[in-house]
C-alpha positions, -999 to +999 in steps of 0.1 A: +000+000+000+028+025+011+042+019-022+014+022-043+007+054-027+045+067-029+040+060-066+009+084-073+029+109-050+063+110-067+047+107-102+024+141-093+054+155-077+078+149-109+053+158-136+045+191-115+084+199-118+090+187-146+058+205-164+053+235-145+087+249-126+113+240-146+096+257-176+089+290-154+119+291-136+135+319-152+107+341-139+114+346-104+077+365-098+060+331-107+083+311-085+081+317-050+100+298-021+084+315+008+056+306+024+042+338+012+036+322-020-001+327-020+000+364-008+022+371-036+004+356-068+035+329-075+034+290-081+040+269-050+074+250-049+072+214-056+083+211-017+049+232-014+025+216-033+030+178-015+027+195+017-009+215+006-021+180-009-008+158+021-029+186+043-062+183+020-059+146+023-056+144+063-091+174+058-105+144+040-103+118+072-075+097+048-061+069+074-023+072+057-003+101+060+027+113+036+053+142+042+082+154+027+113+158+054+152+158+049+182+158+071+193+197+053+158+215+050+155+244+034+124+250+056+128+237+092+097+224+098+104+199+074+131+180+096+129+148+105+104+142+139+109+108+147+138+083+151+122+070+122+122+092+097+163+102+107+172+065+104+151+062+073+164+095+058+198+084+067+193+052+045+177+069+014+205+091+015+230+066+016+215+042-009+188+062-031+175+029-049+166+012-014+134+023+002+133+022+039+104+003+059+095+001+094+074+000+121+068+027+146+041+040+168+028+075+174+002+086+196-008+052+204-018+037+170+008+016+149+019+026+114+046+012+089+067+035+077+080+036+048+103+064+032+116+072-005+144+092-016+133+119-027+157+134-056+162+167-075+144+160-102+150+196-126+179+218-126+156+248-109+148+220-077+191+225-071+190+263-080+166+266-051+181+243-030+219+256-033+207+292-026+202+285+012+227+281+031+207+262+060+205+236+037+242+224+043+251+227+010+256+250-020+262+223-048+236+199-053+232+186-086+199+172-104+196+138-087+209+140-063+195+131-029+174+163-014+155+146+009+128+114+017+090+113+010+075+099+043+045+078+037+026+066+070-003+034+066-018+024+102-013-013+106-048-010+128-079+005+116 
């Protein structure tokens, strides 16, 4: 199931990039990497965009749960929050092709866990990312390793 899920997410997430910023990046007023991005008439990131359709599935009472989080966020809210996700960010990072599964439980309720590297996928994803220096780094390439999609199924219903 995590799988299956991670699929539909990564293929939205890539098309979205791949369709949509990498064609507009050279106009910064329809890219915007703040959170302001609404305020200020731009296109959400692709960071962005998981995030708003993660929160308008959990609106929708969806049992799973997906996030994006990485070990050098640009935004800091998108660290890791378990032991978890560090050991399984840790592992995509080491070996990109490997997915990492476990079990964990949070707020009394079982879940696996499963988490996917999640790689630059267009040249303006590394732009982005290599202009922030809280990011711990400055040259990130397209595929490399940004980060890990988080996908959360409860092993109870």
């Amino acid at each position: 199931m995590a799988d299956a899920l991670h699929a539909v997410i990564a293929a939205d997430r890539a098309v979205y990039a791949h369709q949509i910023v990498q064609r507009l990046a050279n106009d910064e007023k329809l890219i915007q990497t703040s959170e302001n991005w609404e305020r200020d008439k731009a296109l959400p990131t692709p960071a962005q965009v998981l995030r708003l359709g993660s929160e308008a599935v959990q609106r929708k009472g969806a049992e799973f749960h997906y996030i994006l989080r990485s070990l050098k966020p640009v935004n800091p809210r998108n660290a890791p929050q378990t032991p978890t996700e560090k050991a399984g960010l840790q592992a995509v990072a080491e070996h990109p092709d490997a997915n990492y599964y476990a079990e964990e439980s949070l707020g009394g309720r079982r879940y696996f866990t499963a988490v996917y590297a999640d790689q630059a996928e267009v040249s303006s994803c590394v732009e982005c990312h290599n202009q922030y220096k809280g990011a711990g780094t400055n040259d990130l390439k397209v595929g490399d390793v940004l980060g890990g999609i988080v996908v959360r199924v409860p092993l109870e219903f």
